[in-house]
C-alpha positions in Angstrom: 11.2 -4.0 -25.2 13.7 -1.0 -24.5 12.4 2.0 -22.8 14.7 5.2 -22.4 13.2 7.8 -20.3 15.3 11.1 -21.0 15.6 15.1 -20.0 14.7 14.1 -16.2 14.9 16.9 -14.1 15.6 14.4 -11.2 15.6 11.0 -10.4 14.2 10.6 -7.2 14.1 7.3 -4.4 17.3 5.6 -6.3 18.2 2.6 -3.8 20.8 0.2 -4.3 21.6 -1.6 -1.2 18.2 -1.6 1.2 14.8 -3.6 1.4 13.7 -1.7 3.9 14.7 2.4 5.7 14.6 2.5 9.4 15.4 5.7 11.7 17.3 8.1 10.7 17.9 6.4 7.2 14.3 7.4 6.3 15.7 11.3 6.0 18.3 10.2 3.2 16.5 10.2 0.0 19.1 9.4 -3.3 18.6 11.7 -6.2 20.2 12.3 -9.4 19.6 15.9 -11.5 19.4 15.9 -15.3 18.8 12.2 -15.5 18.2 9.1 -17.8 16.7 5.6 -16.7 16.9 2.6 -19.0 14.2 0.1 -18.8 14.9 -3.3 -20.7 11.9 -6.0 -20.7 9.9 -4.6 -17.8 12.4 -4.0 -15.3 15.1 -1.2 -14.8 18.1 -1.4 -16.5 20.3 1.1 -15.4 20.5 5.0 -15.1 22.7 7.8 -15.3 23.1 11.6 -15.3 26.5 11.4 -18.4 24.9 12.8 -21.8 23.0 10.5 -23.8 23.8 10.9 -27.5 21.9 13.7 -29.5 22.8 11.9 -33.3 20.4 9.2 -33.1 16.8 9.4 -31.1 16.6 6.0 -30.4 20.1 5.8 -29.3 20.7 3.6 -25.8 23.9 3.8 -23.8 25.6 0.5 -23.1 25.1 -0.5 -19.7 27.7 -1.7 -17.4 26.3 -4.9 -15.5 28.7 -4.4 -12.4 27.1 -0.8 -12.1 24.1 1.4 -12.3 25.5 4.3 -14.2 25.9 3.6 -18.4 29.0 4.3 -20.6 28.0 6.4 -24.1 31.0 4.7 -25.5 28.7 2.0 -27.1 25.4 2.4 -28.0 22.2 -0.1 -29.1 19.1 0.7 -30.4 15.9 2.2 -28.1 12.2 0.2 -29.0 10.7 3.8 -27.2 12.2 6.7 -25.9 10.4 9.0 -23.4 10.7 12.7 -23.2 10.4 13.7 -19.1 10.5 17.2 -20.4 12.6 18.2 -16.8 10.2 17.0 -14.7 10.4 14.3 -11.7 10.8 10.7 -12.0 9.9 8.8 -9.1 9.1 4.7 -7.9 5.0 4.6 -8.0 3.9 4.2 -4.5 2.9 1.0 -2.8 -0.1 1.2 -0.9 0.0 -1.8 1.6 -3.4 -1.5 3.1 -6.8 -1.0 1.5 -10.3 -2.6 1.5 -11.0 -1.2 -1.8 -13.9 -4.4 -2.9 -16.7 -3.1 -1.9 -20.3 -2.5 -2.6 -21.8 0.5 -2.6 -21.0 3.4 -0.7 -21.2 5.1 3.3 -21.9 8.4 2.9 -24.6 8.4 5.1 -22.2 7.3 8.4 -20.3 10.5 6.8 -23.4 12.5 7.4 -23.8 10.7 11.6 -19.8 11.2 12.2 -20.7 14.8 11.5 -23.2 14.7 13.7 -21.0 13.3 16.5 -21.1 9.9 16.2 -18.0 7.6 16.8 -16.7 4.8 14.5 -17.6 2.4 17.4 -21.3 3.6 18.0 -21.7 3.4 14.5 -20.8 -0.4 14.2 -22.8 -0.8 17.7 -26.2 0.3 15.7 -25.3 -1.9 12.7 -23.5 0.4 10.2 -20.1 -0.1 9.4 -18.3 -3.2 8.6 -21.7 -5.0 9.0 -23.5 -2.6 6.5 -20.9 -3.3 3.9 -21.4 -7.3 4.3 -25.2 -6.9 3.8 -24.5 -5.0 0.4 -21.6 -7.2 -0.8 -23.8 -10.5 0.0 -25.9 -8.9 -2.4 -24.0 -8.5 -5.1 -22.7 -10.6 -7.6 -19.2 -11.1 -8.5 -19.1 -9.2 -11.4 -20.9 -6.1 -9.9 -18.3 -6.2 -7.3 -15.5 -6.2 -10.0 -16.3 -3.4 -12.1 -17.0 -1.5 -9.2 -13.4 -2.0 -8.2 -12.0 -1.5 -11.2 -13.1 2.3 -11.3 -11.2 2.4 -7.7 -8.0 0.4 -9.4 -8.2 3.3 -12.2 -8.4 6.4 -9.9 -5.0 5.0 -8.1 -3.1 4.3 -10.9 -3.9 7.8 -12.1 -2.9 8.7 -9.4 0.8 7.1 -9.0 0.5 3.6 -7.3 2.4 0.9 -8.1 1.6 -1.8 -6.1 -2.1 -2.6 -3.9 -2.9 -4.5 -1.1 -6.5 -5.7 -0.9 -7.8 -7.7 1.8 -11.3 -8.7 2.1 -13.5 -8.7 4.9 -17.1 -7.3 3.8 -18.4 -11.1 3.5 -18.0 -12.6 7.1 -19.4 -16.0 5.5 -17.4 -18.4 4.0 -19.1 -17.8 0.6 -18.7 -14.2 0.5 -15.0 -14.3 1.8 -13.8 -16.4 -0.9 -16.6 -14.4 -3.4 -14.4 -11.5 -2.4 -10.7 -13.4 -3.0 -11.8 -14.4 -6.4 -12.4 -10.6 -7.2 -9.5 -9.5 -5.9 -7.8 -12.4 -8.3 -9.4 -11.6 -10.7 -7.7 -7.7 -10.2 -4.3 -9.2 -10.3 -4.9 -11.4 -12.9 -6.2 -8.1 -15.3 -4.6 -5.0 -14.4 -1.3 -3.7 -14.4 -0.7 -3.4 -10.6 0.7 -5.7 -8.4 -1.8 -6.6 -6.4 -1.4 -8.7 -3.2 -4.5 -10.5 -1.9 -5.0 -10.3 2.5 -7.7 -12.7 4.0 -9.5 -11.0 7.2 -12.1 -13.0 7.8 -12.1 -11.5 11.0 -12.7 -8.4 10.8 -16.0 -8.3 12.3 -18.4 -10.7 13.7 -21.1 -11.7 11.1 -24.7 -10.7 11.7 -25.6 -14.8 12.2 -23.5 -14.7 14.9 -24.5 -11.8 17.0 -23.2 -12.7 20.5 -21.7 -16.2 19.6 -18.2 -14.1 18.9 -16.4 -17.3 19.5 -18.5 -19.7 17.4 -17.6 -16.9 14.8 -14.0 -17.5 15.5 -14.7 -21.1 15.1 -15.7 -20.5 11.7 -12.5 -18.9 10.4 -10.2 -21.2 11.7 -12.4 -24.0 10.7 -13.5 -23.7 7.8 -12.6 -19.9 6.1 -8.8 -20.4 6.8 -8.6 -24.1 5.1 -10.4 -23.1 2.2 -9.0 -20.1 1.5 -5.5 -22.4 1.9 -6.7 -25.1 -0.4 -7.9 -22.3 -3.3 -4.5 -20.5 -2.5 -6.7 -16.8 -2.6 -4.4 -14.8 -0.6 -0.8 -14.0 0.6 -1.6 -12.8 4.2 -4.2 -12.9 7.2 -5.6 -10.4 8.8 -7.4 -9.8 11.9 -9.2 -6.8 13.5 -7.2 -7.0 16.9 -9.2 -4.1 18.7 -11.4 -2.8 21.1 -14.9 -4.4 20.6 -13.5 -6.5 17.8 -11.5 -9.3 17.9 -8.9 -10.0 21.2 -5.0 -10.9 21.2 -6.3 -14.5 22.5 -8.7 -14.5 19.5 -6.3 -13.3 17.0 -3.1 -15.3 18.0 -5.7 -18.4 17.4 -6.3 -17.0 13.7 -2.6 -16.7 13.4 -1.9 -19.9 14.6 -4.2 -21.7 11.7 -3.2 -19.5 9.3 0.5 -20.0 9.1 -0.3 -23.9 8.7 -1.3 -22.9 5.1 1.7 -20.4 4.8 -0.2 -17.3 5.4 1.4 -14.5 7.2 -0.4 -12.2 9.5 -1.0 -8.3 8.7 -2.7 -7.1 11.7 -4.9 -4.3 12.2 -4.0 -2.7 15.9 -4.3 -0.2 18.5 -6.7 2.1 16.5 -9.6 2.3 18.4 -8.0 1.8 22.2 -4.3 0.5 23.3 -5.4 -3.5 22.8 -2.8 -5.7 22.6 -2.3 -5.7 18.9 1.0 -4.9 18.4 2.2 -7.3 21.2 0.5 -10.0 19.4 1.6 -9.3 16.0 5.3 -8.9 17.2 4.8 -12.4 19.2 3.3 -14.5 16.0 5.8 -12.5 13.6 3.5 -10.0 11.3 4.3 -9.2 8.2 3.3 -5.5 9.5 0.5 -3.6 12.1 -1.5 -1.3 10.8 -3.6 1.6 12.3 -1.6 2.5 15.7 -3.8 5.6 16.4 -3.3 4.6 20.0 0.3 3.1 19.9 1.9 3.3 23.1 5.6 3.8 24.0 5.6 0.3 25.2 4.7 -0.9 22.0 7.5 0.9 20.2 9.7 -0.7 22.0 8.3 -4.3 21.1 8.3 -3.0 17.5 12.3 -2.1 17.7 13.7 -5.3 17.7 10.9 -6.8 15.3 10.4 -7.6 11.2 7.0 -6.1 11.8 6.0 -2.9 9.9 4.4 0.1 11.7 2.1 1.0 9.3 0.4 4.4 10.1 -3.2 5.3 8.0 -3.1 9.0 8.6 -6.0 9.4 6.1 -8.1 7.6 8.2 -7.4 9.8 11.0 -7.9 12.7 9.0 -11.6 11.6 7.9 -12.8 10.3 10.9 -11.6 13.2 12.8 -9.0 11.2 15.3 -5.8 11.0 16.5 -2.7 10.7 14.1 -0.5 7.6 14.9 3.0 8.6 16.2 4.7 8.4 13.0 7.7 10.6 14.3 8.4 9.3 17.4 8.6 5.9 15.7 10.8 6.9 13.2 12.6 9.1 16.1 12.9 5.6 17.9 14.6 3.6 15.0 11.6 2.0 13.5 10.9 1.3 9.5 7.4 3.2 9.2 5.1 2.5 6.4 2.2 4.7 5.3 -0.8 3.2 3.2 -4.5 4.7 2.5 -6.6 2.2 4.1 -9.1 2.7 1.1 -12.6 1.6 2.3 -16.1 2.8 2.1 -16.2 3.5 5.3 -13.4 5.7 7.2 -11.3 6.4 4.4 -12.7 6.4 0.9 -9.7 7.5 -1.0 -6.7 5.8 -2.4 -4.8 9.1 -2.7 -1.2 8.1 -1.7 0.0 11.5 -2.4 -2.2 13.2 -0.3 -0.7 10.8 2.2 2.4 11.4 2.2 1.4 14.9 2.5 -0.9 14.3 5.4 1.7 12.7 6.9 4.2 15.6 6.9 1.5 18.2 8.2 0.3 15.7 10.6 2.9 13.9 11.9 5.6 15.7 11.6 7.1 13.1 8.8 10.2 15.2 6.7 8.9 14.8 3.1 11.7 12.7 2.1 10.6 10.3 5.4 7.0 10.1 4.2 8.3 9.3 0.3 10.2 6.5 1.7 7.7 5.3 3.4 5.0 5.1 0.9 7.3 3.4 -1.3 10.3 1.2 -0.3 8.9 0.8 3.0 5.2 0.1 1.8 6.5 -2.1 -0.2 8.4 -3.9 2.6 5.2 -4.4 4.7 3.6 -6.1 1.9 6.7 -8.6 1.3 7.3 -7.5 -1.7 10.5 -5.1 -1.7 13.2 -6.7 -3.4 10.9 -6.3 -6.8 9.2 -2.9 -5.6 9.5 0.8 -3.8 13.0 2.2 -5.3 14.9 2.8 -8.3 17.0 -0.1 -8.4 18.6 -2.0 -10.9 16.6 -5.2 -11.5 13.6 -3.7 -9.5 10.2 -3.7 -11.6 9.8 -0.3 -13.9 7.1 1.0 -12.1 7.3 4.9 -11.7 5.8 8.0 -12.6 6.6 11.3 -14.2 5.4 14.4 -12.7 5.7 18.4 -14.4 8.9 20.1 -13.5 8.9 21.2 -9.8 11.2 23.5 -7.7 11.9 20.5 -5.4 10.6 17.3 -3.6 9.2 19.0 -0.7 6.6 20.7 -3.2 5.1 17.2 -4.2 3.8 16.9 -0.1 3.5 20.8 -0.2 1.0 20.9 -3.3 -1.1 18.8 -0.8 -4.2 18.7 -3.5 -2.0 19.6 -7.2 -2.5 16.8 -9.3 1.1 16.2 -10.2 1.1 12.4 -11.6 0.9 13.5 -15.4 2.5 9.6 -16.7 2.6 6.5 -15.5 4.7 3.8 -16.4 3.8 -0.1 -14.6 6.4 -2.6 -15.7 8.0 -0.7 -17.9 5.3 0.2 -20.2 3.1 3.7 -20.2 -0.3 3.3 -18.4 -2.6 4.7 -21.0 -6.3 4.4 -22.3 -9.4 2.8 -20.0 -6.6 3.3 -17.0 -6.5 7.0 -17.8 
């Protein structure tokens, strides 16, 4: 299958040399006006901005293997070829962080946040995490899929790429792995690429109220060698926080997990400055996610690191908190991710645009910053970069087109324009149930 995607206006996040942007690297965004892409087979090909020939509509250029750009000199025939009618081409985002199985719905802990409540008093009177669990238990595995896969359809319409979903709403062994087969089952039926993160221990289930440690028991016990055995997830997670789970608690998880090969993605330093990124840095996490309460101390630990900072400035919009530090990271060298943190909960959207856009008006984040890191850098904190985030030759084709626009600060700028108007996942348009 030969794709040619012609007329772009520009051709936005081109990357040919980096997994991963850090610092001051994060402000240099590659473009390339009145472009072409070629896409051969699912992934892309090559691209260019020299005319494509007018004689014969399904007319390819001949690529050059040893370089990205295409000579006209030669030509093969296109399977499809794609109008972008001037407008925007860019990678789909990769949204590294979301809890987007769930049951049901939250809105009444909207209603109490309104009211004054705080995330933690919620969870101290039973709601939260815990009031999820309850509804998942009840629900069968098939509920629970369909039910995602309205969520899967509202972010791909809306530009991502690429998914993390960790589970976390069973806090038994049966619903945990009830969970991870859903979330299989997403990967195995959608378009996406969908990486699957175990967090067992995310809170303490209600048959353990104040047996926290017997809890713990049961994770690395039990949870962690079966979810090792089935092989149901890429990554461990752990709720490293205030009135959760504690660095010695989590560094145990860590510890059982790698002996099956899973890497840790730890939430951190949301709710009060706890130890989390110290800990993720130490056992050597895939990324740490949250950082509401990041200290300078902890950027430092990041610096010299392969963690991610991963900042979830939606969740900080909803529930009405502080922003993580996302400039003074990148200020400070660091490779800063954004993701959603999709969850019934504290964030119930999957809206990577209005991240990135959040990001800017929040955190200070230049829009070519918060791009990068919603894409390559996303990508990066869910292993998965040297396939995803960029245009790159031999990267997968996923991308989106958008309607012609003055420039790329507009797409942060139009905070709430719907702007994603196709949608392209391995090289083939995203069309019908998805849209």
């Amino acid at each position: 299958m030969k794709l040619l995607v012609k007329n772009i206006g520009t051709l936005v996040g081109i990357d040919d040399t980096r997994l991963c942007r850090r610092g001051t690297e994060m402000a240099e965004i590659s473009c390339l006006s009145d472009a072409w892409l070629l896409v051969e087979d699912g992934l892309i090909r090559a691209y260019g901005n020299d005319e494509v020939p007018r004689n014969a509509k399904n007319t390819l250029p001949h690529s050059n293997p040893q370089t990205s750009q295409c000579s006209v000199s030669e030509s093969e025939e296109a399977d499809l070829v794609v109008d972008a009618r001037g407008g925007m081409v860019l990678p789909s985002f990769c949204d590294s962080h979301t809890h987007l199985v769930y049951a049901g719905s939250r809105e009444g802990e909207f209603v109490d946040k309104i009211r004054g409540l705080s995330y933690a008093e919620i969870a101290r009177r039973g709601g939260g995490i815990l009031h999820s669990a309850d509804r998942l238990h009840a629900a069968s595995e098939e509920m629970l899929y369909e039910e995602a896969m309205v969520r899967i359809r509202e972010i791909i319409r809306k530009g991502t790429g690429a998914v993390e979903i960790k589970s976390g709403y069973g806090l038994t062994v049966e619903d945990e792995l009830k969970m991870l087969r859903v979330i299989r089952r997403i990967r195995e039926t959608t378009p996406l690429r969908v990486v699957s993160t175990f967090l067992g221990a995310h809170a303490v289930g209600r048959a353990f109220t104040g047996r926290q440690q017997a809890y713990v028991d049961l994770v690395v016990n039990e949870m962690i060698p079966e979810v090792g055995r089935q092989q149901l997830a890429d990554y461990v997670d752990v709720f490293c926080d205030e009135g959760f789970f504690t660095p010695a608690e989590t560094a145990r998880i860590l510890e059982a997990a790698a002996k099956y090969g899973l890497r840790g993605k730890i939430h951190g330093q949301e709710l009060a400055d706890s130890g989390g990124v110290e800990v993720a840095v130490a056992h050597g996490a895939c990324s740490v996610d949250h950082l509401e309460s990041m200290t300078d101390r902890d950027i430092e630990l990041l610096r010299d690191s392969q963690t991610i900072p991963t900042a979830l400035p939606g969740t900080s919009f909803f529930l009405n908190m502080p922003f993580a530090p996302g400039r003074k990271m990148i200020d400070a060298g660091l490779p800063l991710a954004l993701a959603s943190d999709y969850n019934p909960g504290s964030t119930p959207s999957g809206d990577m645009k209005f991240v990135v856009s959040l990001a800017c008006i929040k955190m200070r984040l230049l829009p070519a910053e918060a791009l990068h890191a919603a894409t390559l850098n996303s990508a990066c904190a869910m292993g998965i970069s040297r396939d995803y985030g960029s245009i790159t030759v031999g990267k997968v084709a996923n991308f989106f087109i958008t309607p012609p626009l003055p420039s790329l600060a507009f797409i942060p700028y139009a905070y709430a324009s719907p702007l994603v108007s196709r949608v392209f996942l391995g090289g083939r348009e995203v069309e019908g149930a998805y849209l």
